[in-house]
N, C-alpha and C positions, 0 to 999 in steps of 0.2 A: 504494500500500500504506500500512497506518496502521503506524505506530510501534511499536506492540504486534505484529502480525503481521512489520514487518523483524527486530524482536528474539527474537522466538518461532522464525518459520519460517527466516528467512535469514542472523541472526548466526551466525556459531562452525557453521553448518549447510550454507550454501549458499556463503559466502564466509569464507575464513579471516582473522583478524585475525594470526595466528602461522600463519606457512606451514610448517606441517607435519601432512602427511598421513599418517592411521594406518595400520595393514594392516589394516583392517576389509576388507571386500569390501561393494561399494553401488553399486546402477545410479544413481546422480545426479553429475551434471557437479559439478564445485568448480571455486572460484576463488580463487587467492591470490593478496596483494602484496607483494613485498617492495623494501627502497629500496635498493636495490643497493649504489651508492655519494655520496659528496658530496666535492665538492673545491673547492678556489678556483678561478676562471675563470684560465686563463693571462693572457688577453689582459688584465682589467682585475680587479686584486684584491681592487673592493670587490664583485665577483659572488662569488655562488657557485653551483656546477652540481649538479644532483643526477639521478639514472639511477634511475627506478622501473621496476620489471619486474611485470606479472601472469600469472602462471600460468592457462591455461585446462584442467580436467583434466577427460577424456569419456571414459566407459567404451564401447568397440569395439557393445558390445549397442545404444548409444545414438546411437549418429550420425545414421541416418535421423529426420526428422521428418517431419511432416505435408504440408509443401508441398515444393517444389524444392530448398530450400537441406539445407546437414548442420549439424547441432548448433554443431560447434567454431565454424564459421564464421560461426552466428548469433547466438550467444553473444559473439566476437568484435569482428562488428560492432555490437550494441550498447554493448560497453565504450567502442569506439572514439568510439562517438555522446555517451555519457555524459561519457569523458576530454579529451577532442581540443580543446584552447582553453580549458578549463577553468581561469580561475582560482582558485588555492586561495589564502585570504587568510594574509598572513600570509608566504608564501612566494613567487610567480609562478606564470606565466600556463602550461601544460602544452603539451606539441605531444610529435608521435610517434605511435605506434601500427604500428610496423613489430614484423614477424612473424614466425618464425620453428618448425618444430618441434622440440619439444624433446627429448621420446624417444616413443617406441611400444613396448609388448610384448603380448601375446595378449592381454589384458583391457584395458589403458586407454591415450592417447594424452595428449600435453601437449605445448602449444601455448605460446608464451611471445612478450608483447607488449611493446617498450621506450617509456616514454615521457620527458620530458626536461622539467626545469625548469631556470630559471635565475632564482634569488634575486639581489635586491640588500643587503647585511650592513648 
């Protein structure tokens, strides 16, 4: 994707930079992240740990797709593909990607992925 189409079609659209979701009603999946927490590493104090969490959210109308898989899980697995070892500069190197659900009700489902860094200060 070019730059103009990530910021047109999938800033603040498809992926939230503030994780909060409106009561609009809309059949498109969203994604948030929020940094849950940071703390110093117990073990050695010049770390420090930090717990990101993404939100996967898929409207019940949306799960099937085209081939074998469902939505959350393909959505999913690409964050995982994208995140997973991922060093972010500046901060360290990412690992995690465990899963969990986060609620369901008649219209949408949320899926929530942890993933873990550990800074050196």
């Amino acid at each position: 994707m070019t730059s103009e189409q990530i910021k047109n079609d999938v800033y603040e659209k498809l992926i939230k930079v503030i994780p909060r979701i409106g009561s609009k009603e809309t059949a498109q999946s969203m994604v948030t992240m929020r940094v849950v927490r940071g703390h110093s590493n117990p073990g050695n104090g010049e770390f420090r740990d930090f717990e990101i969490a993404i939100e996967v959210f898929v409207p019940l109308t949306q799960w099937f797709i085209k081939d074998s898989n469902l939505r959350p899980f393909a959505i999913m697995g690409e964050i995982h593909k994208s995140l997973n070892n991922k060093t972010i500069d500046g901060l360290g190197k990412m690992s995690g990607g465990d899963f969990q659900v986060n609620f369901m009700t008649d219209e949408i489902c949320s899926y929530e992925m942890v993933y873990y860094i550990t800074s050196y200060d």
